[in-house]
C-alpha positions as a Markdown table, in Angstrom:
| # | Residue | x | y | z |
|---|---|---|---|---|
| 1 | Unk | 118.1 | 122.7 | 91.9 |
| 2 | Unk | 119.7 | 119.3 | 93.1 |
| 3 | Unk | 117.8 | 117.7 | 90.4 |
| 4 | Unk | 119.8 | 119.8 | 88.2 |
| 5 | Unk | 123.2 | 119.1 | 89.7 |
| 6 | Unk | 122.6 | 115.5 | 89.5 |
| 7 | Unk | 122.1 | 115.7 | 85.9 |
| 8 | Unk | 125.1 | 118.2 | 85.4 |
| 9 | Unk | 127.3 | 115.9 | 86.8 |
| 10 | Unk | 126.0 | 112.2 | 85.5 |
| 11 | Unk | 125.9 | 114.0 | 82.0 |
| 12 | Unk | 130.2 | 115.0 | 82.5 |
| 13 | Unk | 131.2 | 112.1 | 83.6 |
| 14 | Unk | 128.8 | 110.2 | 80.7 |
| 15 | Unk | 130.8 | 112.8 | 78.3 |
| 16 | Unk | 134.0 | 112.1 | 80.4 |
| 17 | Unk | 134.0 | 108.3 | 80.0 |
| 18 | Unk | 132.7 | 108.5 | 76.4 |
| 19 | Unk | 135.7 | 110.2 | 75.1 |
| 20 | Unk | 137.7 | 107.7 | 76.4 |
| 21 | Unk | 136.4 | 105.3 | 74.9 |
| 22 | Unk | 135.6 | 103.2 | 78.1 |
| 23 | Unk | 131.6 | 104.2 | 79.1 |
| 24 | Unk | 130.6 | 100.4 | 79.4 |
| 25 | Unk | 132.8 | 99.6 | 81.6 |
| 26 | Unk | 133.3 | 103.0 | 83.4 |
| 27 | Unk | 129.4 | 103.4 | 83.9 |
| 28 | Unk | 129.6 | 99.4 | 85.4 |
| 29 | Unk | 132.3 | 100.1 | 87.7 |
| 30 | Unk | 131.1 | 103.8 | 88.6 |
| 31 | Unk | 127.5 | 101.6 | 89.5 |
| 32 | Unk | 129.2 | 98.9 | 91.8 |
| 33 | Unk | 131.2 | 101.6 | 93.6 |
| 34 | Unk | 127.8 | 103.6 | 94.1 |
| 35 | Unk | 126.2 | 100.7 | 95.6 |
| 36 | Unk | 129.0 | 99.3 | 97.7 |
| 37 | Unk | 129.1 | 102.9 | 99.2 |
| 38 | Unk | 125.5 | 102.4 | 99.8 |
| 39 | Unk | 126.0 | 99.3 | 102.2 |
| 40 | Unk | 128.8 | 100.2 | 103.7 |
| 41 | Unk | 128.2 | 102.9 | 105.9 |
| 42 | Unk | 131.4 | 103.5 | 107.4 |
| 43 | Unk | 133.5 | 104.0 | 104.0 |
| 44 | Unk | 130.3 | 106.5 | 102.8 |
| 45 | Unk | 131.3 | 108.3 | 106.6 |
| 46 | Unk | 134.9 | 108.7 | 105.6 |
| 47 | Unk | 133.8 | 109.7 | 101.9 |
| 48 | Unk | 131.4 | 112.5 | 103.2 |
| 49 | Unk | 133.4 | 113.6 | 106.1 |
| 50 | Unk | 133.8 | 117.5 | 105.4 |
| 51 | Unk | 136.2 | 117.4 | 108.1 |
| 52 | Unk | 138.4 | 115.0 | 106.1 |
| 53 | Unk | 140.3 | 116.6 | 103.6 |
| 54 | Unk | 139.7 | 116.0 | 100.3 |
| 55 | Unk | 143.0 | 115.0 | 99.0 |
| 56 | Unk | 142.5 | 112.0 | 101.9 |
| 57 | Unk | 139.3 | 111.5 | 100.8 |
| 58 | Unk | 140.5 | 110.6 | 97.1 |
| 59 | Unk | 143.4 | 108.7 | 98.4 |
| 60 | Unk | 140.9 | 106.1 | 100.1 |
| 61 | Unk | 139.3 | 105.7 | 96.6 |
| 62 | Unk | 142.8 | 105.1 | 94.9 |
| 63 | Unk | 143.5 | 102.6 | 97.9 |
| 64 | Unk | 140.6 | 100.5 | 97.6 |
| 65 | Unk | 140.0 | 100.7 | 93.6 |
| 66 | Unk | 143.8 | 100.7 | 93.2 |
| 67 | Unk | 144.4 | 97.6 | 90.3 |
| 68 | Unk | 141.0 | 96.8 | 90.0 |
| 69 | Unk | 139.1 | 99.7 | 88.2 |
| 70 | Unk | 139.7 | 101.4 | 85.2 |
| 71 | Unk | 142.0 | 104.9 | 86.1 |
| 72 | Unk | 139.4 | 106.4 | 84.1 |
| 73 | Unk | 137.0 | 105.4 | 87.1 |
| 74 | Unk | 139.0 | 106.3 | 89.5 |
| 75 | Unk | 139.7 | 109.9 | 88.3 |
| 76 | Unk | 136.0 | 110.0 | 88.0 |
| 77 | Unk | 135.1 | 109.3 | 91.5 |
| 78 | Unk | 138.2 | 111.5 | 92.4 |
| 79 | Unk | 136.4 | 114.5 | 90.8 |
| 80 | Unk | 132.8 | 113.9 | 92.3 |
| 81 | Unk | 134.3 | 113.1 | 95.7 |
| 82 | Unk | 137.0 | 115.9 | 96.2 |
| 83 | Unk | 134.0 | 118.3 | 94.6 |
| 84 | Unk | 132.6 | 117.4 | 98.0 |
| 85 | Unk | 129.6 | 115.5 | 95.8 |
| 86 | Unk | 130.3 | 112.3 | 97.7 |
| 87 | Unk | 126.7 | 112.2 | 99.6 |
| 88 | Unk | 125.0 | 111.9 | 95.8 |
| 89 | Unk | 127.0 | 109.8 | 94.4 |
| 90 | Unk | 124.4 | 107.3 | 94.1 |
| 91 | Unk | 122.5 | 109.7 | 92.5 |
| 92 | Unk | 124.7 | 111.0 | 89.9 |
| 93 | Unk | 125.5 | 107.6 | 88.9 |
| 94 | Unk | 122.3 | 106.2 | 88.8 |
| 95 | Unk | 121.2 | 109.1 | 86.4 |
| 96 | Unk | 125.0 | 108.6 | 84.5 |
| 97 | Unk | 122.9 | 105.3 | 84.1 |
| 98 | Unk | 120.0 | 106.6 | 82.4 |
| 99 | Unk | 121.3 | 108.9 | 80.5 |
| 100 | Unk | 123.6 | 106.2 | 79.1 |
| 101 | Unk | 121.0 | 103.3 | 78.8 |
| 102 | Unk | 118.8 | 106.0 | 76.5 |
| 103 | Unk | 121.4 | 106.7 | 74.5 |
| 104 | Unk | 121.5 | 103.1 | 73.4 |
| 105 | Unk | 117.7 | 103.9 | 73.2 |
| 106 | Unk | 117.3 | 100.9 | 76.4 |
| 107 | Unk | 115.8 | 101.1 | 79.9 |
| 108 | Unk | 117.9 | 100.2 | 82.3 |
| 109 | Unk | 116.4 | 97.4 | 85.2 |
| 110 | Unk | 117.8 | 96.9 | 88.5 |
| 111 | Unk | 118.3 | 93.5 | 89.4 |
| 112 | Unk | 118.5 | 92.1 | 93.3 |
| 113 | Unk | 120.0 | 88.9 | 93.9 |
| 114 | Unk | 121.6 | 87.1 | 96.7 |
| 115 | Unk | 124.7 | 86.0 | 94.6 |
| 116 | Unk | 126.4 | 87.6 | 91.3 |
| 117 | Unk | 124.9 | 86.9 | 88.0 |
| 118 | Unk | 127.1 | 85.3 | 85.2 |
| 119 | Unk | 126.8 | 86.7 | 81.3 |
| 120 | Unk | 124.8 | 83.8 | 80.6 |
| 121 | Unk | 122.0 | 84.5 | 83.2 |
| 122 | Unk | 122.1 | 88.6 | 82.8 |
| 123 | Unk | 121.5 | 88.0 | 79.1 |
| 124 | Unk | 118.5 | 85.8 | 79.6 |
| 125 | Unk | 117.5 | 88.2 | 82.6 |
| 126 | Unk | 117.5 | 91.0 | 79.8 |
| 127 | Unk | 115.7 | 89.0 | 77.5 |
| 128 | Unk | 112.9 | 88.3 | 79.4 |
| 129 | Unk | 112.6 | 91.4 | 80.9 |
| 130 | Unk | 112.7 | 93.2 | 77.6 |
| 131 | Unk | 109.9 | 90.8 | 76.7 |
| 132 | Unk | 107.6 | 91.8 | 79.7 |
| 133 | Unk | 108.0 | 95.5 | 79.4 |
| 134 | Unk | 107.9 | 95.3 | 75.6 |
| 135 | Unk | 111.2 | 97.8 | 75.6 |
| 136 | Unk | 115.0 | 97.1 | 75.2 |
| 137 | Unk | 116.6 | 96.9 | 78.6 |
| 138 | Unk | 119.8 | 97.2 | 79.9 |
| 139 | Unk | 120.5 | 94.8 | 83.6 |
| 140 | Unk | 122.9 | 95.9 | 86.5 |
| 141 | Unk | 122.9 | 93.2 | 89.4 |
| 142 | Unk | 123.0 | 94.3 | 92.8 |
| 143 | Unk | 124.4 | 91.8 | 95.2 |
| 144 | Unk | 121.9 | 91.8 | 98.1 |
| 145 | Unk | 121.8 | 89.0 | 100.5 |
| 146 | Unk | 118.3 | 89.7 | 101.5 |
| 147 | Unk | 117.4 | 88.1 | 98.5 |
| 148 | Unk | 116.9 | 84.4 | 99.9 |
| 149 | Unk | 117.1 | 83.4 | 96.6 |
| 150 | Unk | 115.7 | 84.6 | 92.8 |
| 151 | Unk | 115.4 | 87.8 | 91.8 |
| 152 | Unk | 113.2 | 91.1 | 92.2 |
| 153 | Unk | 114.0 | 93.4 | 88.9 |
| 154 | Unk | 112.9 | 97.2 | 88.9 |
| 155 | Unk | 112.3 | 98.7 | 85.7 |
| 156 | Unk | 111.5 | 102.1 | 86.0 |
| 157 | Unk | 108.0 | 101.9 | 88.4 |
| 158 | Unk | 107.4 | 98.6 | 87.4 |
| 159 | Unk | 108.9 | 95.5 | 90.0 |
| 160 | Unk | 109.2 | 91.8 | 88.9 |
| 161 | Unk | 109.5 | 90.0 | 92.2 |
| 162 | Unk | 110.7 | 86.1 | 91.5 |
| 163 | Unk | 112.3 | 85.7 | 95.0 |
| 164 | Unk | 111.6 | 82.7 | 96.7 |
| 165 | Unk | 110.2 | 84.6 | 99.8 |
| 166 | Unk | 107.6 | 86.1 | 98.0 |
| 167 | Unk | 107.2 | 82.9 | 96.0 |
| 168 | Unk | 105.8 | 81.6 | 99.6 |
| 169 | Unk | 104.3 | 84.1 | 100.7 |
| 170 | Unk | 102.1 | 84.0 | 98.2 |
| 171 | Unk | 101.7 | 80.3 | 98.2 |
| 172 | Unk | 101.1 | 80.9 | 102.2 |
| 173 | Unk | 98.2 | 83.1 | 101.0 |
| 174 | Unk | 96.8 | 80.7 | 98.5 |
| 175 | Unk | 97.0 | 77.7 | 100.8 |
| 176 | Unk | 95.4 | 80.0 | 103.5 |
| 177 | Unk | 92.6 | 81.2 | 101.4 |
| 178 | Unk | 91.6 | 77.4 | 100.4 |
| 179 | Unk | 91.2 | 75.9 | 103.9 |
């Protein structure tokens, strides 16, 4: 049944940003606002709070997204918050992800990385990941500073791990098992 609501929502608000004309950079800014929510727990507390109206609860997203997301975003996240939906919005979007990556008959990978990712290097990223998987694929960059450095890409159940700490490890491993 959650499954199901999941779906019901990522596929409205994939219809919703469609028809305006904006579902590239709706679904991107949707994604960021997911994962920000994700690490910071206290604005995910005020978001969830059913004690909280809802009308407050929508006025914190217009505050913090104010000029920098497209209104269509915001009225997005509006609906999904003040329909007390908050607690999956990571869900929802994620799948608003899938749905649109297949549309454009791509994967989509997730991409870890200690610092933002220009064009340049998200196009390459793509590239190379489309070549290892042997399907079209889509990137959206996480920030995470646990990344020392490199990246680790999930595409589907498949990881690519090119941080540097695994890098070691492994060369740890290989120097270990020669002595």
């Amino acid at each position: 049944m959650a499954a199901d609501v999941v779906t019901g929502y990522a596929r409205a608000l994939y219809a919703a940003a469609e028809a305006e004309g904006v579902l590239a950079k709706v679904e991107g800014e949707l994604y960021d606002f997911a994962k920000a929510l994700e690490r910071r727990t206290d604005l995910r507390e005020a978001l969830t709070d059913a004690a909280v109206p809802a009308e407050r609860r929508t006025a914190v997203v217009g505050e913090l997204l104010a000029d920098r997301a497209h209104p269509t975003t915001v009225a997005l996240l509006d609906f999904v918050i003040g329909a007390g939906r908050a607690r999956d919005l990571g869900k929802i979007v994620e799948e608003l992800s899938r749905v649109a990556a297949a549309e454009r008959e791509h994967v989509l990978a997730e991409v870890r990385s200690a610092v933002p990712l220009d064009a340049g290097r998200r196009e390459r990223l793509a590239a190379a990941l489309s070549r290892a998987t042997g399907r079209a694929v889509e990137v959206r960059v996480v920030v995470d500073p646990t990344v020392v450095g490199g990246v680790v890409a999930r595409v589907g159940d498949e990881v690519f791990d090119g941080s540097i700490s695994t890098r070691l490890r492994d060369a740890k491993q290989q120097l270990g098992a020669t002595s």
